[in-house]
MARTIPA-32350 format. One record per atom (N, C-alpha, C): z, x, y. Coordinates in steps of 0.2 Angstrom, whole numbers, padded with zeros to 4 digits, always signed. Example, Ala and Ser with C-alpha at 12.3 -4.5 7.8 and 13.67 -1.06 7.14 Angstrom:
BEGIN
+0039+0066-0028
+0039+0062-0022
+0039+0066-0016
+0035+0064-0011
+0036+0068-0005
+0039+0064+0000
***
This chain:
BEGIN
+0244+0372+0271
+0238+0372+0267
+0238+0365+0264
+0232+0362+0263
+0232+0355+0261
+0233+0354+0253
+0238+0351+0250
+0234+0351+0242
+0232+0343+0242
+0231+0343+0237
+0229+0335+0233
+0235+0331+0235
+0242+0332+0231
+0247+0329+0231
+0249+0327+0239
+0248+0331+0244
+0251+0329+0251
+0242+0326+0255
+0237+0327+0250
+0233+0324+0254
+0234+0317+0255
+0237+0314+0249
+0238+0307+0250
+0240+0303+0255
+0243+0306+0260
+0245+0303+0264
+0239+0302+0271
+0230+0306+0269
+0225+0304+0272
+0223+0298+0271
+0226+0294+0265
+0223+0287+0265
+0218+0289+0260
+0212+0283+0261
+0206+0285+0257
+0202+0286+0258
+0200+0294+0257
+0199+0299+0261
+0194+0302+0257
+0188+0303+0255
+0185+0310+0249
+0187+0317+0251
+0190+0320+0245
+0190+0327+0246
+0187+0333+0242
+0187+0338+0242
+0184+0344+0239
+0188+0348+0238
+0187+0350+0230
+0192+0355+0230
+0188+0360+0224
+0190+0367+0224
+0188+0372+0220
+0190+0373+0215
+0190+0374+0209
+0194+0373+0201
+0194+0383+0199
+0199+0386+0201
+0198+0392+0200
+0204+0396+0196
+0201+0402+0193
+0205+0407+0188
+0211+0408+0191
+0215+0409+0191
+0222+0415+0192
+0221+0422+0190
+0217+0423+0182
+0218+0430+0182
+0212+0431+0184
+0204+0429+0182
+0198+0432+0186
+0197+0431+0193
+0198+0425+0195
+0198+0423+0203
+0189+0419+0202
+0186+0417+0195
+0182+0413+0197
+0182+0408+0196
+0178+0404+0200
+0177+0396+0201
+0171+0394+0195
+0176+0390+0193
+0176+0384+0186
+0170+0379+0188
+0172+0377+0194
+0168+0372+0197
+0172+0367+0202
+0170+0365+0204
+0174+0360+0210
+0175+0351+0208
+0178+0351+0211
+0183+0343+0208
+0182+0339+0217
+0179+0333+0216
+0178+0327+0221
+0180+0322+0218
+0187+0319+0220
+0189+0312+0222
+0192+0310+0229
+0198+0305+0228
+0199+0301+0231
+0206+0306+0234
+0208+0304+0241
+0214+0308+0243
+0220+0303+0237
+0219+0295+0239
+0223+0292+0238
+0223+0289+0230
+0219+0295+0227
+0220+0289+0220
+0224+0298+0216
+0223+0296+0210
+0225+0302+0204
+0220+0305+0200
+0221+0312+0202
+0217+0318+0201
+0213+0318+0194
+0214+0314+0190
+0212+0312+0184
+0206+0307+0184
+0207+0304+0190
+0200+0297+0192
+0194+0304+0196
+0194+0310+0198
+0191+0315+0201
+0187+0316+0196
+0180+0318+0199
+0173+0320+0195
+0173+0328+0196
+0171+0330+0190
+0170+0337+0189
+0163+0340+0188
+0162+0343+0195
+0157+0348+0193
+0158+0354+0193
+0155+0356+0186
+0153+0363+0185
+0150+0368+0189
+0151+0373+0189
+0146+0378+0192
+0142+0382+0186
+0145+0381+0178
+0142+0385+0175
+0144+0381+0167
+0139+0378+0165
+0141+0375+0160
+0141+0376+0154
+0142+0384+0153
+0141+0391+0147
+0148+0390+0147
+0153+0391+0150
+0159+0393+0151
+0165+0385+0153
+0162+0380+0152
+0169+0378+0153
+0176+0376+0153
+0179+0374+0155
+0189+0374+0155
+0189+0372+0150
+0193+0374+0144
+0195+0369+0139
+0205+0370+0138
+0205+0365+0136
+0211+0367+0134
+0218+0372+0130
+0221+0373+0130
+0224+0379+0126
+0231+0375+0127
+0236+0374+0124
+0242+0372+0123
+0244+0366+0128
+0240+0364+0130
+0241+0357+0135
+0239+0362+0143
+0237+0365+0145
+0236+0366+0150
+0229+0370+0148
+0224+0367+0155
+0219+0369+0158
+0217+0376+0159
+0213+0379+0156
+0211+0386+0154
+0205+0388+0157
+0204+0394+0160
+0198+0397+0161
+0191+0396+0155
+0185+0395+0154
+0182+0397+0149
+0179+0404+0146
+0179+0408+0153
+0178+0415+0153
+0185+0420+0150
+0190+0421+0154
+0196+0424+0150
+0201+0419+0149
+0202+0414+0148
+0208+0409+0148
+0213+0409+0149
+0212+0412+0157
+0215+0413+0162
+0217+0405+0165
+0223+0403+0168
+0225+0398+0170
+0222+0395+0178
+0217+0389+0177
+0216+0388+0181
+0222+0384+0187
+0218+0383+0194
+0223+0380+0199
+0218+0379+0205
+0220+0374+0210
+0214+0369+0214
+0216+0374+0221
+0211+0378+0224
+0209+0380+0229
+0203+0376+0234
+0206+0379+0241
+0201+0376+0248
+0201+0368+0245
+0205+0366+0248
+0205+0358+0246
+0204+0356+0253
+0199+0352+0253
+0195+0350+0260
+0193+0343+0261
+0194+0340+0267
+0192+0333+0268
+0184+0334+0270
+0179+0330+0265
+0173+0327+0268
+0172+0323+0272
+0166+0324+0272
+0164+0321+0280
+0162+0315+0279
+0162+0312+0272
+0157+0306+0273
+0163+0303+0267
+0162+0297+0265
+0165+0293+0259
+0160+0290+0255
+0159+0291+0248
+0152+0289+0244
+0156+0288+0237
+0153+0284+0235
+0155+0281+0228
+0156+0288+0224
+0160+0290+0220
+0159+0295+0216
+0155+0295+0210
+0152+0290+0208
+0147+0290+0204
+0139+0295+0208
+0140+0295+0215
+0135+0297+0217
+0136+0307+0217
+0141+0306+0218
+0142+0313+0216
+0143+0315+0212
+0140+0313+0208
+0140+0316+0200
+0145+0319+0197
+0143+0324+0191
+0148+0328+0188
+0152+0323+0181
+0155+0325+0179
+0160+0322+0174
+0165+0319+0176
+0171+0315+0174
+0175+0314+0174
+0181+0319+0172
+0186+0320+0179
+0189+0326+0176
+0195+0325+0172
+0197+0318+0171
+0204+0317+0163
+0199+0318+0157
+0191+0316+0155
+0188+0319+0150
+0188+0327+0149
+0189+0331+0157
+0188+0338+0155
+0194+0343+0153
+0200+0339+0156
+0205+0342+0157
+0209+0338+0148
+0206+0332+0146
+0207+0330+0137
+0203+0335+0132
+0198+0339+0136
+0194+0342+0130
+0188+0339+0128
+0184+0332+0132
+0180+0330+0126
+0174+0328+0132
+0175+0335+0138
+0167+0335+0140
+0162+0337+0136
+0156+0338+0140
+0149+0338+0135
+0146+0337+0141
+0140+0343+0140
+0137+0348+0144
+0130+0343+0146
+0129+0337+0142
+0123+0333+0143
+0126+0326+0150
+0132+0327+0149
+0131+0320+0156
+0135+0328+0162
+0134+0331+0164
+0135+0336+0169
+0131+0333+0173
+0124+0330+0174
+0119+0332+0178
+0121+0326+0182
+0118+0324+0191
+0120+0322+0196
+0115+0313+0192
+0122+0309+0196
+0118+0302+0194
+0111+0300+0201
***
C-alpha cells in the first residue's frame, strides 16, 4: 500500500489522500499535496465544515467523536497543478488549530 512517506520516492508527483476516523471510520476530508515535499505544505479539504479535526494533546482528532484520525487510499493523480488551484486550507494551519471555515472555499 502506498503511503505519503514511501511516495516520495515518485518524485514530484500530486497525490490524494483521505483524512479518516479510526473509531467512526468517517472521512474528515481529503489532503492534496506534493509526493516529494512535507505533509504540512498539503492543502485540506473538508468534506464537512460543521465538524472539523481539531487538536487534542498534540495529536489530530476527529471533530465528530475525537476519534484519532489517519491517511487512507493515498493515490497518484493524474495531472500536476499548482495547489493553490486546488483549493482547501493549508494543512500545518489545520493540524496547529487555527483553520477557519471562511478560506475552505476553492481559489
Amino acid at each position: 500500500m502506498l503511503s505519503w512517506t514511501n511516495a516520495r520516492r515518485m518524485g514530484h508527483r500530486l497525490l490524494s489522500a483521505t483524512l479518516r476516523c479510526r473509531q467512526c471510520s468517517r472521512p474528515a476530508g481529503d489532503l492534496v499535496g506534493f509526493a516529494d515535499r512535507d505533509l504540512g505544505e498539503a492543502r485540506f479539504l473538508p468534506l464537512d465544515t460543521g465538524f472539523m479535526p481539531h487538536d487534542l494533546s498534540g495529536e489530530l482528532r476527529c471533530g465528530r467523536c475525537s476519534g484519532q484520525l489517519y491517511l487512507d487510499d493515498i493515490e497518484p493523480l493524474g495531472r500536476n497543478v499548482p495547489l493553490e488551484e486546488a483549493g482547501g486550507i493549508p494543512f500545518a494551519r489545520v493540524a496547529a488549530g487555527e483553520c477557519e471555515i471562511a478560506d475552505t472555499s476553492a481559489a
